[in-house]
C-alpha positions as CSV (number, residue, x, y, z in Angstrom):
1,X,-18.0,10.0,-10.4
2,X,-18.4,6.0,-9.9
3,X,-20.8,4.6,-7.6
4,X,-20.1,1.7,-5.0
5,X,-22.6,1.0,-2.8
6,X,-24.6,4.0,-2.6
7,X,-21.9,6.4,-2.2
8,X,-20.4,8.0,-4.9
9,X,-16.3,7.7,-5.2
10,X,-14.3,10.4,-7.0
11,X,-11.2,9.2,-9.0
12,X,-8.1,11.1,-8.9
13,X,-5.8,11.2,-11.2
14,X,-2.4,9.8,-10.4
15,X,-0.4,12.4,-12.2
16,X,-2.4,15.4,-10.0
17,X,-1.7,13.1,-7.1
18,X,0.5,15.4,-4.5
19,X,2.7,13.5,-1.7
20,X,1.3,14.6,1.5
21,X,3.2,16.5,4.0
22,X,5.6,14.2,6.3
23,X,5.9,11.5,3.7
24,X,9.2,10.5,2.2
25,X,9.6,10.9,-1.6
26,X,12.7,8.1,-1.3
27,X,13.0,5.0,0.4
28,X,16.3,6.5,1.6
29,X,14.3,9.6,3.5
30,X,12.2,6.7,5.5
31,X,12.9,6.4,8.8
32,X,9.4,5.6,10.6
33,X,6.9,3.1,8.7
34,X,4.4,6.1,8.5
35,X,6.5,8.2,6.2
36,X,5.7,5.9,3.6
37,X,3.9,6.9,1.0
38,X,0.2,5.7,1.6
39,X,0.9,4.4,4.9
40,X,-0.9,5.3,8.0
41,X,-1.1,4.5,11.6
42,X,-3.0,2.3,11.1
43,X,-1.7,0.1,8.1
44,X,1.9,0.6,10.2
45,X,0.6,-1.1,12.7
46,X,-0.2,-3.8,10.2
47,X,3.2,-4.0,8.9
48,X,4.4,-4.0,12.1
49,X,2.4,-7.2,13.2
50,X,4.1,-8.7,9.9
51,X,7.5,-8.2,11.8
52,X,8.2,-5.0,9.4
53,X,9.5,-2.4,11.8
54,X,12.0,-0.3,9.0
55,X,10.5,0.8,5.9
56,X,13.7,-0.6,3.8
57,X,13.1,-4.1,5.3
58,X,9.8,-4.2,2.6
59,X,12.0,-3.9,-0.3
60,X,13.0,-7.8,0.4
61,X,9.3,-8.6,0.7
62,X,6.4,-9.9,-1.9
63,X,3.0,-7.9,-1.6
64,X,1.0,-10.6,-1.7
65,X,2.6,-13.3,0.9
66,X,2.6,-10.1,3.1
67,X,-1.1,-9.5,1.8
68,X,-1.6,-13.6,2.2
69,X,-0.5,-13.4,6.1
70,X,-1.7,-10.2,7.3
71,X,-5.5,-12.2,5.8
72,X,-4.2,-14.8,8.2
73,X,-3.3,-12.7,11.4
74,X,-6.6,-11.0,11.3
75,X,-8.7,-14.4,10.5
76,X,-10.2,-12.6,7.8
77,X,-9.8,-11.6,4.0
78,X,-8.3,-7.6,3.9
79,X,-10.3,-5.4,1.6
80,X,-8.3,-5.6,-1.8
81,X,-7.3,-2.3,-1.8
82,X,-4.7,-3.5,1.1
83,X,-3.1,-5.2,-1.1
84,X,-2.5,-2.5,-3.7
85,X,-1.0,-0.1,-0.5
86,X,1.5,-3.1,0.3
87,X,2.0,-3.5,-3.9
88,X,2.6,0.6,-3.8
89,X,4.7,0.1,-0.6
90,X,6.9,-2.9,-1.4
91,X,7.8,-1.1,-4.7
92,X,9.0,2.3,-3.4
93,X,11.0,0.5,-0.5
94,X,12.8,-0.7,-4.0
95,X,13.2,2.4,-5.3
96,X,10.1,2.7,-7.0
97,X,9.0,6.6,-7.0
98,X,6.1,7.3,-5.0
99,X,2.6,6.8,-6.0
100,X,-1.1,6.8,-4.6
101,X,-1.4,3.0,-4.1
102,X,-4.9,3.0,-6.8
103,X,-2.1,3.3,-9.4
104,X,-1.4,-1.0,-8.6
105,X,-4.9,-1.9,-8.6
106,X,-5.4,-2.5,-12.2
107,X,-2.0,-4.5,-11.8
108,X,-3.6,-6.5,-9.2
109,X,-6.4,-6.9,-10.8
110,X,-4.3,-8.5,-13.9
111,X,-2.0,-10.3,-11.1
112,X,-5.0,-11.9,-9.0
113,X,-8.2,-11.6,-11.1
114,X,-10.1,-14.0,-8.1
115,X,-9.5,-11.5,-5.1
C-alpha cells in the first residue's frame, strides 16, 4: 500500500480491474455520458459543461485541451487524475477497450511531466 497524505491508497491492478455494472464495454453501447467507463455524474456533468453531450462526440476530442478548458471553466487547476479519466475517456470513444483511467497516468506523466 502507498501513502498520500496520511491515508494509505491501495493499487489495483488493471488486469483484475472489472467494468462496473451499467457501463458500456464499446463506444458503440454508449448512449448516456455515464455509461462510460470511469465516468460518473459528476465528471458528466463536466463534459457536459465542455459542450460534450454524446459519448461518441469525445472520440473527435484531445484530453488535454478538454483538460486545459475544463481548468479554465472552473478557475482552477483539476486534480491530475481528471485528466487521465478524460485520456481513458477520449480513447474508448475511439475504440480503445475499456480501462480504469490509472492505466493513462504513467502516460500523462511521460506526456506532461509539469502537471
Amino acid at each position: 500500500m502507498e501513502k498520500t497524505g496520511s491515508l494509505p491508497m491501495r493499487r489495483i491492478d488493471p488486469a483484475s480491474w472489472r467494468l462496473p455494472k451499467g457501463k458500456a464495454r464499446h463506444i458503440s453501447e454508449c448512449a448516456e455520458l455515464q455509461q462510460l467507463p470511469n465516468i460518473g455524474p459528476a465528471m458528466a456533468e463536466d463534459l457536459r459543461q465542455l459542450g460534450i453531450h454524446q459519448p461518441a462526440a469525445l472520440a473527435g476530442k484531445e484530453a488535454w485541451a478538454l483538460y486545459q478548458r475544463l481548468c479554465q471553466l472552473s478557475g482552477q487547476r483539476q486534480d491530475p487524475c481528471v485528466l487521465d479519466t478524460l485520456m481513458a475517456a477520449v480513447d474508448f470513444a475511439r475504440g480503445g477497450p475499456a480501462q480504469p483511467w490509472w492505466t493513462f497516468t504513467a502516460q500523462r506523466k511521460r506526456s506532461f511531466p509539469d502537471l
